[in-house]
N, C-alpha and C positions, 0 to 999 in steps of 0.2 A: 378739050381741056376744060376744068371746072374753073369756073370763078371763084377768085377768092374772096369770104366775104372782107368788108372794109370796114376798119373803126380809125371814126375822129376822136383825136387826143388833143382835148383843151386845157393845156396850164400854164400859166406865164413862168413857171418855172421852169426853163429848156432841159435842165440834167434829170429834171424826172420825168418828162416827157419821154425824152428819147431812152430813158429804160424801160417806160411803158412799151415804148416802140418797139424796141429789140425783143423783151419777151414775147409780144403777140406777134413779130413775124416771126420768130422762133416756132409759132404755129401757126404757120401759113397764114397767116394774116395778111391785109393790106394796109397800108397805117398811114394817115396825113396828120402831123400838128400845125396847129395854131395857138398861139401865145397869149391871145385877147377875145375879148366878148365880141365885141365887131365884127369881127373875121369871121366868125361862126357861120352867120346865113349865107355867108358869097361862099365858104366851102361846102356848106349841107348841097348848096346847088349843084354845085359845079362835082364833087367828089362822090355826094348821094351815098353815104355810108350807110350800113349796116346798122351800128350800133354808135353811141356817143356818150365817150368817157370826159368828165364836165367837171371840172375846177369851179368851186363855189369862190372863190376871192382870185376873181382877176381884177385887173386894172379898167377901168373907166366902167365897164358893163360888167354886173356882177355874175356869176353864175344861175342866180334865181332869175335873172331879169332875162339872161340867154334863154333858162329852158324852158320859159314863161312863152318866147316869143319863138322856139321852134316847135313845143308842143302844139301850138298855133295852129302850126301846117303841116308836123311830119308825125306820124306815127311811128318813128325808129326809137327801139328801146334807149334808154339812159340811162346812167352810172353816173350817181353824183358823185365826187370825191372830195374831200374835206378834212382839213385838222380838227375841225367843230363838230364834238363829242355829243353836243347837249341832246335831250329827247326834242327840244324844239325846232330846234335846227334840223334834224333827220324829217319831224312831220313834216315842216314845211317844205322841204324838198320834194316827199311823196305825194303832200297837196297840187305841188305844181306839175304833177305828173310822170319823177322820176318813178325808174323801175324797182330801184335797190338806190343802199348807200355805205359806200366805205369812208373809215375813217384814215386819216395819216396819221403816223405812217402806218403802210398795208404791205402784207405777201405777195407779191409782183404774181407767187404760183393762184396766190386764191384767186386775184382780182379776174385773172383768164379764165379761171372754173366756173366764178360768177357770172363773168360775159358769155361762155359758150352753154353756161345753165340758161339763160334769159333768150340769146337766141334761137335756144333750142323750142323753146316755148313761143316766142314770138314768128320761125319759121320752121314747122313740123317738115321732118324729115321725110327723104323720098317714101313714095308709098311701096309698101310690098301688099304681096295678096293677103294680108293676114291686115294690114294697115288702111286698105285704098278705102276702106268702107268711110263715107264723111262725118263727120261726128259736129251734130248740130242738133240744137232743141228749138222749138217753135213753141209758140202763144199767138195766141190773138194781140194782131200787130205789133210783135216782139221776133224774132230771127236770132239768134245767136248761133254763128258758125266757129268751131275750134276748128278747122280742118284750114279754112282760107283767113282767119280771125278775121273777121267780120260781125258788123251787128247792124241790125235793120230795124228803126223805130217807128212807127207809122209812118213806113213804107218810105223811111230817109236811112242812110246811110251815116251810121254816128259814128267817130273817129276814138276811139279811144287807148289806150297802152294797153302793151300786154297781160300787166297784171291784173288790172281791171277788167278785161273781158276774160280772161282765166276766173275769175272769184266771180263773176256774174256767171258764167258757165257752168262751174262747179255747184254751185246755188239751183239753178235753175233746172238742171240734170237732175235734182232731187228735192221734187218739187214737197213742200209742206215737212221738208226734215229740217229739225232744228241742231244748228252749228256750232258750237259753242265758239269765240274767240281766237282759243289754244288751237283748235281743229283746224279751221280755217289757217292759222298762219302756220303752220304744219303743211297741209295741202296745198299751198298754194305757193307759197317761200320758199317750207324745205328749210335744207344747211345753209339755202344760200341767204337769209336773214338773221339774224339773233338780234331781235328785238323784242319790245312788248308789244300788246294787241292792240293797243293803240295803232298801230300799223293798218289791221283790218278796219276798225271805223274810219278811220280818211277814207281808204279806198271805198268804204259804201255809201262813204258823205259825197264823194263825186260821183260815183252809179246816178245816183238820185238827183242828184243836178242834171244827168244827160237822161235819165232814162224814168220820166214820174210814172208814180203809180198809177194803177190800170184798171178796171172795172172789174176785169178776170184775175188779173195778177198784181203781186205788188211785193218790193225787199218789206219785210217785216222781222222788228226789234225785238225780240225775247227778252224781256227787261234782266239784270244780271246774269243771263247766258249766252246770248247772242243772235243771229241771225237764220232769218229762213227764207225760201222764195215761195210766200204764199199763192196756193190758187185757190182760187173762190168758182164753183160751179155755179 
């Protein structure tokens, strides 16, 4: 029998909860709620989900402060959810390491496309013979694996979310080509974004906090166009 994967559904509001719930077991899903920030870490343990759907206004513990304190220690993708519209609000969600972010109210049909988009990217699909080949670039003391998402920094093991080693991958696979903004959240988003490129600078403002530049290599800024992963011979 497969395992189903599991997503925690955090919202202190129970009736939207449980229509979270019902559409994702609708597709096989496995679904736990919890109503508050607290609850979070004794569920992440004990339930070990897949994926975590995150209410930015809960009661005592805020959403930012949960996902501040399981990005911590879990690399399971995240789904902020929010009434809060503003561009500030969405950065700082993806600063703290969310994957995506919907607003309320949402398409119960999107919010599952964007989940099963993210875990698609966060666990690549079984391998066929066309597939099994691993897909991974190297540098000097640099690893980046898409096949196991992994990354290896002077020979440490850096944690990081999906989206962020997708964009460091996508980067590095093509080394000294320069990316414009647009390109980048296109390639790496997709439908399942509509924002501005403001999106890709956070995500490279954290690269660069876990992974500094290198003797050999290094993220380098194209001033008004955007990004490249320079190599230096």
């Amino acid at each position: 029998m497969v395992n189903k994967q599991k997503v925690l559904i955090v919202d202190d509001d129970n009736n939207i909860a449980e229509l979270i719930s019902l559409y994702f077991t609708k597709e096989c899903f496995e679904t736990m709620i919890v109503n508050d920030g607290e609850s979070v870490m004794p569920a992440m343990n004990t339930f070990q989900p897949n994926l975590l759907l995150l209410d930015l206004m809960l009661p005592g513990m805020d959403g930012y402060q949960v996902c501040r304190e399981v990005r911590a220690k879990y690399s399971v993708p995240i789904i902020m959810l929010s009434a809060k519209g503003e561009v500030f609000d969405k950065v700082l969600g993806l600063e703290l390491g969310a994957d995506d972010y919907m607003e309320k109210p949402f398409d119960s049909k999107e919010l599952v496309a964007r989940a099963k988009a993210v875990l698609r990217r966060y666990k690549p699909t079984a391998s066929t013979p066309e597939s099994s080949k691993e897909k991974y670039v190297e540098y000097t003391d640099l690893t980046i694996n898409l096949t196991n998402y992994s990354v290896t920094y002077m020979g440490q093991v850096v944690d990081m979310p999906p989206k962020e080693l997708e964009l460091l991958y996508f980067l590095a696979a093509s080394p000294n080509h320069v990316f414009t903004r647009e390109q980048l959240l296109d390639q790496i988003w997709g439908y399942e974004y509509i924002g501005d490129t403001r999106t890709v600078d956070v995500h490279i403002k954290r690269l660069r906090e876990k992974i500094k530049d290198h003797a050999n290599w290094s993220l380098s800024t194209i001033w008004g166009i955007g990004y490249k992963f320079e190599v230096r011979k």
